[in-house]
C-alpha positions as CSV (number, residue, x, y, z in Angstrom):
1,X,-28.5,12.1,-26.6
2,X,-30.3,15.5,-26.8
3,X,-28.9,18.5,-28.6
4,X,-30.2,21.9,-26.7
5,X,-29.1,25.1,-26.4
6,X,-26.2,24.4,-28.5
7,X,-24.4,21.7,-26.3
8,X,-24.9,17.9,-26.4
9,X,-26.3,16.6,-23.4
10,X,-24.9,14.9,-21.6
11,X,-21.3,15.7,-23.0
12,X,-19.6,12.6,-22.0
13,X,-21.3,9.2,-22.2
14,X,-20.2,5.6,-21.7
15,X,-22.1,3.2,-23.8
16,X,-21.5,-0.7,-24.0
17,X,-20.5,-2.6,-27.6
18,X,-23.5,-3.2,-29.4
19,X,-25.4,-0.4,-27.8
20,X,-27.2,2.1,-30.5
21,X,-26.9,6.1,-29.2
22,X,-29.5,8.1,-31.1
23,X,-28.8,12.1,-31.1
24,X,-31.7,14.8,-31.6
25,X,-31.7,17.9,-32.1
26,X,-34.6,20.0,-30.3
27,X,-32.5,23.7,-31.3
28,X,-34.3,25.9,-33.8
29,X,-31.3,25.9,-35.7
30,X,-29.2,23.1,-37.8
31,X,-26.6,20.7,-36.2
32,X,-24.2,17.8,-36.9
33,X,-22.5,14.8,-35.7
34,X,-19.1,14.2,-36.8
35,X,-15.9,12.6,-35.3
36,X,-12.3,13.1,-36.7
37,X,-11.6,9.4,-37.8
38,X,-15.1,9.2,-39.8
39,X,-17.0,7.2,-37.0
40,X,-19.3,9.4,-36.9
41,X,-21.0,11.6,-39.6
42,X,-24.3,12.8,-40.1
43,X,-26.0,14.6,-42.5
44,X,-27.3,17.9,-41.3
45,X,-29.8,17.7,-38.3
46,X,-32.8,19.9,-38.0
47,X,-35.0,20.5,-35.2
48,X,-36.6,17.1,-34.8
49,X,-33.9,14.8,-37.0
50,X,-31.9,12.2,-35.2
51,X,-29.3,10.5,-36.0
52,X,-28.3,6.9,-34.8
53,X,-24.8,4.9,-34.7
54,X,-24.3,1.8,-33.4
55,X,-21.0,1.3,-31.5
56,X,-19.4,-2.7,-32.7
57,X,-16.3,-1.8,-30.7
58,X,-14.3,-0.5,-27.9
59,X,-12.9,3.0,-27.7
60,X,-13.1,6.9,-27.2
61,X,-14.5,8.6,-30.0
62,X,-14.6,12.3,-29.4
63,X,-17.2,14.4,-31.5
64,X,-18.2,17.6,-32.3
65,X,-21.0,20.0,-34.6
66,X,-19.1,20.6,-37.8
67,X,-20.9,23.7,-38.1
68,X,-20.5,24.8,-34.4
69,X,-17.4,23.3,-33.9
70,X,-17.1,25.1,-30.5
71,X,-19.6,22.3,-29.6
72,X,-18.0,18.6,-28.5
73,X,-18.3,15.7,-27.0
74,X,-17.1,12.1,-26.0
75,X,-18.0,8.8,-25.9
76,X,-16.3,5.9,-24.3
77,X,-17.0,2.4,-26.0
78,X,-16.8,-0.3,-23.4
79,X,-16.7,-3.9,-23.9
């Protein structure tokens, strides 16, 4: 999952249970991870940092930059 020009790329992905989605940030400027219900929340990302999760169950989990909150996006969890 790429984060460029201040958008996540691609905005909406499906991933399967068990699969591992790795974020990073190629911007000159600092990003985040975070999701409302805790799922997701990384530490600040600088240009080269990722930041990994992998999903153990089913579900939408929408996310955005907590410091461009103007920035989301959404994964759906299948099983």
């Amino acid at each position: 999952m790429s984060i460029a020009e201040f958008a996540f790329g691609p905005p909406d992905l499906d991933a399967a249970v068990g699969s591992t989605v790795t974020w990073t940030n190629s911007d000159d400027v600092t990003h985040s991870v975070f999701s409302a219900d805790g799922a997701l929340a990384s530490p600040d990302l600088e240009r080269g940092d990722t930041y990994s999760v992998t999903f153990d169950e089913p579900g939408t989990i929408d996310y955005y930059c907590d410091i461009h909150q103007y920035m989301r996006g959404t994964i759906t969890v299948t099983p």
